[in-house]
VMD Tcl script that builds the backbone (N, CA, C; Angstrom):
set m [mol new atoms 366]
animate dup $m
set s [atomselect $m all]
$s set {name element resname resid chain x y z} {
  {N N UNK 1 A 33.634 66.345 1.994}
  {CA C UNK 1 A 33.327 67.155 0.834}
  {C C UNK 1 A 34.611 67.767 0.315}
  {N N UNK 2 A 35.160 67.590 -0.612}
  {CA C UNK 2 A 35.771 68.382 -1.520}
  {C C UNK 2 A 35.770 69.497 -1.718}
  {N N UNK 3 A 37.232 70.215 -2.249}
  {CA C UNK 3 A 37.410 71.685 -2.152}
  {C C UNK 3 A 36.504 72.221 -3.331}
  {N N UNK 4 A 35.897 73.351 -3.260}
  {CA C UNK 4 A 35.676 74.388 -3.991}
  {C C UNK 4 A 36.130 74.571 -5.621}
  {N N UNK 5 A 35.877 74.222 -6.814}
  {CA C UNK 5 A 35.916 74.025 -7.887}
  {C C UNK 5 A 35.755 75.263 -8.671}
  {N N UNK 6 A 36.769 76.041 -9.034}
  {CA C UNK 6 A 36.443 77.396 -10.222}
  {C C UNK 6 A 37.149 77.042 -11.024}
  {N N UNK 7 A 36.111 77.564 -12.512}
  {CA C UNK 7 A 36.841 77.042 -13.630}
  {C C UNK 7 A 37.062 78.729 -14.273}
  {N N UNK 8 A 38.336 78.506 -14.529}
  {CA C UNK 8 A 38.934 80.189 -15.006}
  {C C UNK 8 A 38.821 80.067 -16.220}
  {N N UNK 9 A 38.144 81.121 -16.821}
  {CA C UNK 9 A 38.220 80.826 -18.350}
  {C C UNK 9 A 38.643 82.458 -18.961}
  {N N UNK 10 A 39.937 82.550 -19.267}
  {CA C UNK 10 A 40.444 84.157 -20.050}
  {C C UNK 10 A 41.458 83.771 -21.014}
  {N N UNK 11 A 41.442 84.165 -22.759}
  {CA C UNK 11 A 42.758 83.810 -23.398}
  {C C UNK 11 A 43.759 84.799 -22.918}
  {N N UNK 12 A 43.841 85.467 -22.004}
  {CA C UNK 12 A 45.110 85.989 -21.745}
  {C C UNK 12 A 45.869 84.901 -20.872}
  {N N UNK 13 A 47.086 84.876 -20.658}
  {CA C UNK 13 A 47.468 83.695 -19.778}
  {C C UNK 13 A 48.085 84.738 -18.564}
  {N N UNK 14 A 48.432 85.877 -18.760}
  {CA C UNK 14 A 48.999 86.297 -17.361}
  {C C UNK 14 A 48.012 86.359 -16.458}
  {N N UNK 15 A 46.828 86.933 -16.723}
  {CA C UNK 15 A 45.179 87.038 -16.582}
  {C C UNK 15 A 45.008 85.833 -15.865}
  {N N UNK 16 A 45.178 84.516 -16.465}
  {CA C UNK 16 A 45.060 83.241 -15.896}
  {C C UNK 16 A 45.743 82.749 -15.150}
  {N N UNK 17 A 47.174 82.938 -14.783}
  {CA C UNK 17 A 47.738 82.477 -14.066}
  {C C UNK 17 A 47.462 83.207 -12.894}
  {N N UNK 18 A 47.392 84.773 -12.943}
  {CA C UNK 18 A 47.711 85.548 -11.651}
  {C C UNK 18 A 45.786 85.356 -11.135}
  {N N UNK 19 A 44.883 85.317 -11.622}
  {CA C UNK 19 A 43.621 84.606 -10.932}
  {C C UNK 19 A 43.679 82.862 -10.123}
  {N N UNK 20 A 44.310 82.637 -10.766}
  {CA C UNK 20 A 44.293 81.391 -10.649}
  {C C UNK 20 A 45.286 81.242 -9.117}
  {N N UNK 21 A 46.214 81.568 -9.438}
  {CA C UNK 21 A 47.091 81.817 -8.313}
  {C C UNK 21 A 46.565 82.102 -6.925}
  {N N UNK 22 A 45.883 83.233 -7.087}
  {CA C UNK 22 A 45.060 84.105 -5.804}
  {C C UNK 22 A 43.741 83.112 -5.220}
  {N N UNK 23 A 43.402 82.557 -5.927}
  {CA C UNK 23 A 42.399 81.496 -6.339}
  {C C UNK 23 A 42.663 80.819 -5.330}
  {N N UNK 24 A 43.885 79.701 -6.105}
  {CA C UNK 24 A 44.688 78.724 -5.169}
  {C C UNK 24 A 44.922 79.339 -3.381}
  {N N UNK 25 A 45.647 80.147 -3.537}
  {CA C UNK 25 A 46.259 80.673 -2.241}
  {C C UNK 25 A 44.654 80.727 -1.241}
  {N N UNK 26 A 43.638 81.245 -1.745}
  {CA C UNK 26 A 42.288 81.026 -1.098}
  {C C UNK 26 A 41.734 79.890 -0.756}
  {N N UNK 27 A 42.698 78.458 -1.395}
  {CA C UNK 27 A 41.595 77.019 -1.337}
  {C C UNK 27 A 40.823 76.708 -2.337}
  {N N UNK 28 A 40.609 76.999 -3.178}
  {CA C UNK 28 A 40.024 76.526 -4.090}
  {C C UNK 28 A 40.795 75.750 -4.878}
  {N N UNK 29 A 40.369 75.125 -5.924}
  {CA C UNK 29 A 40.883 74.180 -6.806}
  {C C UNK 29 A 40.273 75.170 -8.108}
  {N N UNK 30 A 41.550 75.431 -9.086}
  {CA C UNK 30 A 41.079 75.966 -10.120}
  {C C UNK 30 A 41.493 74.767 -11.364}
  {N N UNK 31 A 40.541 75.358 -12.147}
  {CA C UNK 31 A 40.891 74.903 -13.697}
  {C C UNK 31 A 40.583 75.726 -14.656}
  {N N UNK 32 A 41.810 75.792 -15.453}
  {CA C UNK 32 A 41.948 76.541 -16.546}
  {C C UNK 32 A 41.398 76.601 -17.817}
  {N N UNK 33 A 40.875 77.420 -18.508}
  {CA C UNK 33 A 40.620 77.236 -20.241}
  {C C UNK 33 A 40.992 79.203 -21.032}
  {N N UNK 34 A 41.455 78.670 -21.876}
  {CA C UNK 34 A 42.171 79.597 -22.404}
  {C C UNK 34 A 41.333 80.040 -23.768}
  {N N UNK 35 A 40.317 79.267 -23.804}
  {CA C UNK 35 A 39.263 79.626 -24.929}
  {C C UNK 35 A 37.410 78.882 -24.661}
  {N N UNK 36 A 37.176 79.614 -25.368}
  {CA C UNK 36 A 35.485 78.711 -25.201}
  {C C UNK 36 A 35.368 78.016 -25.382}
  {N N UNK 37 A 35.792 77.327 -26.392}
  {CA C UNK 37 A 35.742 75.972 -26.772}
  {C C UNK 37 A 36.154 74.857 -25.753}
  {N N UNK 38 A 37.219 74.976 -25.456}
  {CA C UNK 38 A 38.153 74.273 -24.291}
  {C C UNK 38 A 37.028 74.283 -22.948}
  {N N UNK 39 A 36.626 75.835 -22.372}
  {CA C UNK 39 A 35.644 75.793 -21.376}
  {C C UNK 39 A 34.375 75.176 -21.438}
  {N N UNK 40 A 33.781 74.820 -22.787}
  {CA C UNK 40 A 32.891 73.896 -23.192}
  {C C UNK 40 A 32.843 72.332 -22.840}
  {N N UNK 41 A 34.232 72.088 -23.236}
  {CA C UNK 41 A 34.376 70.940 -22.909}
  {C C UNK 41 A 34.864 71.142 -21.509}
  {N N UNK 42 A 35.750 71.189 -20.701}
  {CA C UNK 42 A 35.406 70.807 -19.027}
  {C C UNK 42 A 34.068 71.056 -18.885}
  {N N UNK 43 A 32.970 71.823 -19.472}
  {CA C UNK 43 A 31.642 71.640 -18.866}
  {C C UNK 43 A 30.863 70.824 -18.965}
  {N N UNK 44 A 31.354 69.589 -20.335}
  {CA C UNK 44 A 30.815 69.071 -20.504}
  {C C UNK 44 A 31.371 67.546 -19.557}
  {N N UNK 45 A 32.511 67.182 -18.649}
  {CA C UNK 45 A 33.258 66.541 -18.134}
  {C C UNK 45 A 33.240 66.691 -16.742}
  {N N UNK 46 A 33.176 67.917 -15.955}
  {CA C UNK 46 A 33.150 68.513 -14.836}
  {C C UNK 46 A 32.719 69.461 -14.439}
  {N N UNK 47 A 31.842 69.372 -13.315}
  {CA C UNK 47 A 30.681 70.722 -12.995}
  {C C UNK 47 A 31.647 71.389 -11.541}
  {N N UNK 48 A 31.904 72.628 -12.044}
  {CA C UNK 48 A 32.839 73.294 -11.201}
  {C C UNK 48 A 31.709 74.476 -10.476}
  {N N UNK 49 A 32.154 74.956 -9.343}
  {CA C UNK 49 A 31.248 75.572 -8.002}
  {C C UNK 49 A 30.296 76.843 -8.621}
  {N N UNK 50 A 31.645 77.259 -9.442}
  {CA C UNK 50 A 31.480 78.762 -9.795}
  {C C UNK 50 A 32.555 78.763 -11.117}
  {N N UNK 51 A 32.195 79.616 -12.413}
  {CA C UNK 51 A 32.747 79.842 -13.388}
  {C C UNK 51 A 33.296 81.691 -13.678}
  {N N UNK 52 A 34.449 81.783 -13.785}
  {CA C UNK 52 A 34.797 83.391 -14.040}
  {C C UNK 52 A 35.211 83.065 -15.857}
  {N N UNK 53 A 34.707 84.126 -16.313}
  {CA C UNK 53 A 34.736 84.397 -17.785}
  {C C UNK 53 A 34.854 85.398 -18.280}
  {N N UNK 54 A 36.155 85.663 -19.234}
  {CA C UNK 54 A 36.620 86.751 -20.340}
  {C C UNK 54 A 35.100 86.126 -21.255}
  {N N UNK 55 A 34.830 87.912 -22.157}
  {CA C UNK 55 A 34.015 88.073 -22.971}
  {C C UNK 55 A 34.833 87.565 -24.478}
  {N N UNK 56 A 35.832 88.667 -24.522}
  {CA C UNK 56 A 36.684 88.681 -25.780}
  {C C UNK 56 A 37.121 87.426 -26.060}
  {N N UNK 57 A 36.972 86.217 -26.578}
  {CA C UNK 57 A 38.202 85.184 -26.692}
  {C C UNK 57 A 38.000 84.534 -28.248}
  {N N UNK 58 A 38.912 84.385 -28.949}
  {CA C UNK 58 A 39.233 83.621 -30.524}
  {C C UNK 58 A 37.902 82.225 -30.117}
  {N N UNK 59 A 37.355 82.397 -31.276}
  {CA C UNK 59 A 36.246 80.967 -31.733}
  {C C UNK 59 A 35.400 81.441 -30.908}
  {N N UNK 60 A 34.804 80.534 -30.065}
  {CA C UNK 60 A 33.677 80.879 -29.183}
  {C C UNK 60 A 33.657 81.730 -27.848}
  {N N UNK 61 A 32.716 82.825 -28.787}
  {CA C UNK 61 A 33.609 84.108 -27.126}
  {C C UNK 61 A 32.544 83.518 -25.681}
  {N N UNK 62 A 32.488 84.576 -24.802}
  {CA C UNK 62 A 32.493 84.467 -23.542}
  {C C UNK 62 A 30.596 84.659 -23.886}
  {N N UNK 63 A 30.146 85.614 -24.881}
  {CA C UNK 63 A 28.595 85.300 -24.913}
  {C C UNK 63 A 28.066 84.386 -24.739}
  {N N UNK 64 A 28.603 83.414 -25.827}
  {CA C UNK 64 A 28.218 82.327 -26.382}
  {C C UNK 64 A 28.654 80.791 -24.932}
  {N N UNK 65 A 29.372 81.706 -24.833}
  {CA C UNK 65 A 30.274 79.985 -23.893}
  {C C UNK 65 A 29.044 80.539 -22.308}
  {N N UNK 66 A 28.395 81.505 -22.195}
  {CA C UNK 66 A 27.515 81.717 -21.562}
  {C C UNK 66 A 26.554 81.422 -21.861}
  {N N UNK 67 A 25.837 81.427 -22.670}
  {CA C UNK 67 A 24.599 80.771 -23.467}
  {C C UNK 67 A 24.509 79.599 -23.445}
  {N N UNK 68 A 25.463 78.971 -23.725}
  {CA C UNK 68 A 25.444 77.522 -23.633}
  {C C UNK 68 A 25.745 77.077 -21.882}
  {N N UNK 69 A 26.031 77.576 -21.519}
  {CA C UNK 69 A 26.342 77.189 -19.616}
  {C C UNK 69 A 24.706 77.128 -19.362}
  {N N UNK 70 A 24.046 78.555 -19.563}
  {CA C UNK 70 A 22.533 78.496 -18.968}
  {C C UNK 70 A 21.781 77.316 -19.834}
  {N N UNK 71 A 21.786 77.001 -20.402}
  {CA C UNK 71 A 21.133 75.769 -21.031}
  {C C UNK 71 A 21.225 74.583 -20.303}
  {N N UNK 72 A 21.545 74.444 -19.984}
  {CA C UNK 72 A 22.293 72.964 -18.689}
  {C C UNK 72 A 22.803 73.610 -17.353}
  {N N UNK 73 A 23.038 74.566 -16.943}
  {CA C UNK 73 A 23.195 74.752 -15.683}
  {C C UNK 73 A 23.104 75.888 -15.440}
  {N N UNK 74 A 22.898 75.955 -13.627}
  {CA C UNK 74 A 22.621 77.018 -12.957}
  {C C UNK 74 A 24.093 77.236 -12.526}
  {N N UNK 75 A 25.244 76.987 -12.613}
  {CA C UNK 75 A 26.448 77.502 -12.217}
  {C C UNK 75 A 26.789 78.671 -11.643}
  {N N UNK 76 A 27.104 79.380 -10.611}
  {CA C UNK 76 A 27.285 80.952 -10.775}
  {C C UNK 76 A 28.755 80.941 -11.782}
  {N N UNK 77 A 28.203 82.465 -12.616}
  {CA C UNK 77 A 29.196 82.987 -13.383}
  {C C UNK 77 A 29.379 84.207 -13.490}
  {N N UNK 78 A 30.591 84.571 -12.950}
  {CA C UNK 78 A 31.177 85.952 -12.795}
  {C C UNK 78 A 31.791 86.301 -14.169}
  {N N UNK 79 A 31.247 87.544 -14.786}
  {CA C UNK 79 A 31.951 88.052 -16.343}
  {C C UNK 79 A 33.433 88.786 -15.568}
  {N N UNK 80 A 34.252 88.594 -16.247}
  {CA C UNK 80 A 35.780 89.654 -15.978}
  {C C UNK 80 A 35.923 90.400 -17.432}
  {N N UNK 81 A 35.684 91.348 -17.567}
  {CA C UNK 81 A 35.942 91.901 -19.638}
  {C C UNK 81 A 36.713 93.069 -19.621}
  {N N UNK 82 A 37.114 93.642 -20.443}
  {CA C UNK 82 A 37.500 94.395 -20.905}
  {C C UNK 82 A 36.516 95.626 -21.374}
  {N N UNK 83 A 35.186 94.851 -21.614}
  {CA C UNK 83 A 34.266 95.725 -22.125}
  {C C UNK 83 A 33.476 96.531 -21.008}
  {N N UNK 84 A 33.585 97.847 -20.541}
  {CA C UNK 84 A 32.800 98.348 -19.631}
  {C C UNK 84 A 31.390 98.933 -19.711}
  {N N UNK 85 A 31.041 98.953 -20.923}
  {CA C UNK 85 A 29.928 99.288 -21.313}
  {C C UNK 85 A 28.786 98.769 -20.836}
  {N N UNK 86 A 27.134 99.817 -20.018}
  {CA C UNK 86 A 26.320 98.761 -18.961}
  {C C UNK 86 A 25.572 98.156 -19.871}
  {N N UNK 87 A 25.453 98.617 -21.361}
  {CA C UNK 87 A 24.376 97.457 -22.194}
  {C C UNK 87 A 25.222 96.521 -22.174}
  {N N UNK 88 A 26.350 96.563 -22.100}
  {CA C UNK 88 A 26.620 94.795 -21.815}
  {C C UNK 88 A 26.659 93.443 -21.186}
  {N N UNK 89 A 26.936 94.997 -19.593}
  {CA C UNK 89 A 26.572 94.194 -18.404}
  {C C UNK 89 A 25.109 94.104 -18.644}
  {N N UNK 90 A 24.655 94.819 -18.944}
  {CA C UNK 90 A 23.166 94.212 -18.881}
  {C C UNK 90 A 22.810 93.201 -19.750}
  {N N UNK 91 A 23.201 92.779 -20.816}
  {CA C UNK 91 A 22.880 91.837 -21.832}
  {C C UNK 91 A 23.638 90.356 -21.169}
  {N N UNK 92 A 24.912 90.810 -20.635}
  {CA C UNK 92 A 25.364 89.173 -19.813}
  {C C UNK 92 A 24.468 89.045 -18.444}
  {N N UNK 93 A 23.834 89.654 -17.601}
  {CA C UNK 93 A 23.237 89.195 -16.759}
  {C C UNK 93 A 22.010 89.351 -17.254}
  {N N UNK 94 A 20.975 89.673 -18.313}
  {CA C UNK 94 A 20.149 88.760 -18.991}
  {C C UNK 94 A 20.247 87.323 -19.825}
  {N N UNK 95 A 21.610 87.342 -20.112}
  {CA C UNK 95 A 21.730 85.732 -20.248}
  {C C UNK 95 A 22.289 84.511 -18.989}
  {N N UNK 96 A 21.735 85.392 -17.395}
  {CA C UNK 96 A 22.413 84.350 -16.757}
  {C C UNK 96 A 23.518 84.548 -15.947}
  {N N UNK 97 A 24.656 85.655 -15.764}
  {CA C UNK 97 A 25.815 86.073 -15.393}
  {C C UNK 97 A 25.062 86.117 -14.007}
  {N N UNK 98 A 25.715 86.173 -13.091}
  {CA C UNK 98 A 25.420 86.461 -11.597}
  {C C UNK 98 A 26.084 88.004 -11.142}
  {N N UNK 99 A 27.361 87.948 -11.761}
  {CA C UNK 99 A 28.189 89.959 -11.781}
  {C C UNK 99 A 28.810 89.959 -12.706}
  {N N UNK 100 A 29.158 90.931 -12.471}
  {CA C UNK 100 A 30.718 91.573 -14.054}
  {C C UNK 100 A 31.673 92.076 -13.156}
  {N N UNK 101 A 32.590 92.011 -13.490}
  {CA C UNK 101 A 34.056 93.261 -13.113}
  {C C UNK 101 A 34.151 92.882 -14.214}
  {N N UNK 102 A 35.134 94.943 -14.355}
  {CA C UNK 102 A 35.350 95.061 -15.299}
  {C C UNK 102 A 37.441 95.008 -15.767}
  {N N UNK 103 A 37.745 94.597 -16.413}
  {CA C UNK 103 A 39.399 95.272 -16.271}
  {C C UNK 103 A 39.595 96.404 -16.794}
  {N N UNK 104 A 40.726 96.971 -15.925}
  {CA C UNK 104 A 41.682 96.607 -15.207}
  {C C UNK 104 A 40.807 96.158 -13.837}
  {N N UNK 105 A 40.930 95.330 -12.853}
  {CA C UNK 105 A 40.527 94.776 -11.781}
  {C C UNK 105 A 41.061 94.645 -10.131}
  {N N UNK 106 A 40.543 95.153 -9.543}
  {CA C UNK 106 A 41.611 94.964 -8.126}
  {C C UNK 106 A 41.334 93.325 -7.561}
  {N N UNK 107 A 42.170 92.102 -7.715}
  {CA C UNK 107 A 42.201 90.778 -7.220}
  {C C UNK 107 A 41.662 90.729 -6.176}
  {N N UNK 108 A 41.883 91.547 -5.037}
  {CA C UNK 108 A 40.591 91.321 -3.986}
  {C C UNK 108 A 39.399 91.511 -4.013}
  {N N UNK 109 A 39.372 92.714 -4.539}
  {CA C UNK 109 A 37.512 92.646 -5.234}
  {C C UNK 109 A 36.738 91.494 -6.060}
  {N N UNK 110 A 37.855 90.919 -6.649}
  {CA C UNK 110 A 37.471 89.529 -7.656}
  {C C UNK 110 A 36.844 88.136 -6.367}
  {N N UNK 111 A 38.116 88.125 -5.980}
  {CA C UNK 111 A 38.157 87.328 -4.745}
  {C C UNK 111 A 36.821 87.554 -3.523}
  {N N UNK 112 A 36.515 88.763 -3.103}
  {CA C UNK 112 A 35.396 88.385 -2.655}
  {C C UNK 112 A 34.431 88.523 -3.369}
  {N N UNK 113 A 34.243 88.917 -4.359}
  {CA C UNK 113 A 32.896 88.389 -5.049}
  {C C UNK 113 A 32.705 87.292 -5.140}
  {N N UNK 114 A 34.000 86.257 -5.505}
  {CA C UNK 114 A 33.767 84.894 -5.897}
  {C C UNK 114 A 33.356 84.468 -4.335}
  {N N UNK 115 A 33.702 84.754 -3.531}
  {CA C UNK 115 A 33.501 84.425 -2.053}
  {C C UNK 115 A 31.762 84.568 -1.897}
  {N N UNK 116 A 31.396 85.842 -2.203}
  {CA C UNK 116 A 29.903 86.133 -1.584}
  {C C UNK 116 A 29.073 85.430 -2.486}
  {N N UNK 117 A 29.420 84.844 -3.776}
  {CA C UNK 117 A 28.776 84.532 -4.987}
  {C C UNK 117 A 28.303 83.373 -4.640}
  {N N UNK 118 A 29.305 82.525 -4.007}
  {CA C UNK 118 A 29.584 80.772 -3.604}
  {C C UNK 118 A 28.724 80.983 -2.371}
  {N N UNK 119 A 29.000 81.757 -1.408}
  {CA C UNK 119 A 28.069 81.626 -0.211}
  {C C UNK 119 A 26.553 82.012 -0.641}
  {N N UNK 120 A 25.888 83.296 -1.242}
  {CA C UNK 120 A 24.588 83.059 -1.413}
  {C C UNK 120 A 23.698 82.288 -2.457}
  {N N UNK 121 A 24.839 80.833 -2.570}
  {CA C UNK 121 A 23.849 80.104 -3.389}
  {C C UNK 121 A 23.958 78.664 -2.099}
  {N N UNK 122 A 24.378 79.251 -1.477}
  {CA C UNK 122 A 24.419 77.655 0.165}
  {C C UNK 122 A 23.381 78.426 0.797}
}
mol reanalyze $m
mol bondsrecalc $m
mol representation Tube
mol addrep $m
């Protein structure tokens, strides 16, 4: 069986690299998208373990690129935003989100969520 598949999806790129990084160093295999659109398409190409997602992003934000994930899959998806507000968290895990963090973010807290997220769906 093959490593562990997260697909990072934030238009910030420091955001992306330094997840991605921590990611890696854990074993996983990441892949990147820097917009919704882009994360659309790897979804439509490759079904990755677990998905982390910025809300905010140019063209198709993180709602929408969620909306369309639950339509075709049960994926877990962790929100990362900027937005801390709980009607929001509550409106992304009525469309499907599994958690939120919010930024600014502590990387280990990210990290085991993605950890406990992946284990209670085995």
């Amino acid at each position: 069986m093959g490593k562990t598949c997260v697909l990072m999806v934030d238009d910030d790129p420091n955001i992306l690299k330094f997840v991605s990084a921590n990611l890696e160093i854990r074993g996983y295999d990441v892949i990147t998208a820097e917009d919704g659109e882009t994360a659309l398409e790897v979804m439509d190409r490759t079904m990755p373990n677990l998905v982390i997602l910025d809300l905010l992003m140019p063209g198709i934000d993180g709602f929408d690129v969620c909306r369309h994930i639950r339509k075709s899959s049960d994926v877990p998806i962790i929100v990362l935003s900027a937005i801390g507000e709980s009607n929001t968290r509550s409106e992304l895990l009525a469309l499907g989100a599994n958690d939120y963090v919010t930024k600014p973010f502590d990387i280990r807290d990210l990290l085991d969520r993605v950890q406990s997220t992946l284990d209670n769906r085995r």
